[in-house]
C-alpha positions as CSV (number, residue, x, y, z in Angstrom):
1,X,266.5,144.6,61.4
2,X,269.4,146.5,63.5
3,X,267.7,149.8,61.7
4,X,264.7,149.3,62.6
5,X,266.1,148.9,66.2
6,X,268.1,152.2,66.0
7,X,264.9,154.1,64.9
8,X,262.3,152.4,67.2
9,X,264.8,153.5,69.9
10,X,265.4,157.1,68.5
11,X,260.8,157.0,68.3
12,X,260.8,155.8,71.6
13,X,264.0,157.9,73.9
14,X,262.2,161.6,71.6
15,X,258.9,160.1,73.2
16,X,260.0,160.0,76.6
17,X,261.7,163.1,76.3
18,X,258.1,164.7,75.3
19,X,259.2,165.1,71.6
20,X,257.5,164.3,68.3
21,X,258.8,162.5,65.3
22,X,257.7,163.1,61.8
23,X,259.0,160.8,59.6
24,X,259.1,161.9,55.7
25,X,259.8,159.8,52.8
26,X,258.4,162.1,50.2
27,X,261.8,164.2,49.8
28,X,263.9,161.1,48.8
29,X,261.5,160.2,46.6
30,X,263.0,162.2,43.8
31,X,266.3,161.3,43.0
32,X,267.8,164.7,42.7
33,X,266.4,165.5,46.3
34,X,268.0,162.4,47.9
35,X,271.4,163.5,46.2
36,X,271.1,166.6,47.7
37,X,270.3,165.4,51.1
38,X,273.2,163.1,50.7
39,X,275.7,165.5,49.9
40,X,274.3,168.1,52.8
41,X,274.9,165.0,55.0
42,X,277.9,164.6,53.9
43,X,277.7,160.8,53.7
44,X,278.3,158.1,51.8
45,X,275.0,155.6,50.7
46,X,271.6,156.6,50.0
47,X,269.4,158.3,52.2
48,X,266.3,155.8,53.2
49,X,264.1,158.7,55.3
50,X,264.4,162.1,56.6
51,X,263.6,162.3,60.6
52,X,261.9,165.6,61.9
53,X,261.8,165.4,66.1
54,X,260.4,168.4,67.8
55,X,258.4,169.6,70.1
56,X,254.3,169.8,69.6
57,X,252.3,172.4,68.8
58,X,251.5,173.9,72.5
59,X,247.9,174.7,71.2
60,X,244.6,173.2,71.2
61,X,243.3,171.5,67.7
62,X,245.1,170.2,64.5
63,X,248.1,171.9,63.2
64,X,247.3,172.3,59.9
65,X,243.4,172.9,60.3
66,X,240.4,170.9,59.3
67,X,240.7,167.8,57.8
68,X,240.1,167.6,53.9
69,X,236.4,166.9,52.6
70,X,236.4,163.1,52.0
71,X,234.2,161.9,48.6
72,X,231.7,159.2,48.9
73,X,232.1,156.1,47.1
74,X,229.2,155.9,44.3
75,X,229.3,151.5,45.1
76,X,228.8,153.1,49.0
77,X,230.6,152.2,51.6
78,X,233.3,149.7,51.9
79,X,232.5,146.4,53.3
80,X,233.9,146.4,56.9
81,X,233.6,143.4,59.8
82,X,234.6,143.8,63.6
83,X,238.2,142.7,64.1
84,X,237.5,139.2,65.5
85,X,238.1,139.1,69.6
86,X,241.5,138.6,70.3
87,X,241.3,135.8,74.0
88,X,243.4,138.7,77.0
């Protein structure tokens, strides 16, 4: 619980200071990556995420351009209901 704390509060003090945060798992996700990330750390443990905060794009539009064609389902689309009205 206290590291999710830390982390909402490193989220929320980059946010006020009008950074981003990227959080990536993917390069712990191979064990010889987190070792390395370990050792560059120069820590003891296991690494759990690595934390990019920087500052956004200054441009208009996506970073990384348009978004990926999406396939349709052959059984068409998924069943979806309106989230039930939550009382204010």
């Amino acid at each position: 619980m206290r590291a999710g704390q830390a982390l909402q509060r490193v989220l929320l003090t980059a946010a006020a200071a009008g950074l981003t945060a990227c959080l990536q798992t993917q390069v712990i996700a191979v064990p010889a990556a987190r070792e390395q990330v370990r050792l560059a750390l120069g820590r003891f443990g296991w690494p759990q995420v690595v934390l990019r905060i920087g500052y956004r794009h200054p441009g208009p539009g996506p970073l990384l351009g348009p978004p990926a064609p999406r396939r349709v389902s052959r059984a068409g689309p998924a069943p979806w209901a309106p989230a039930p009205d939550v009382p204010g």
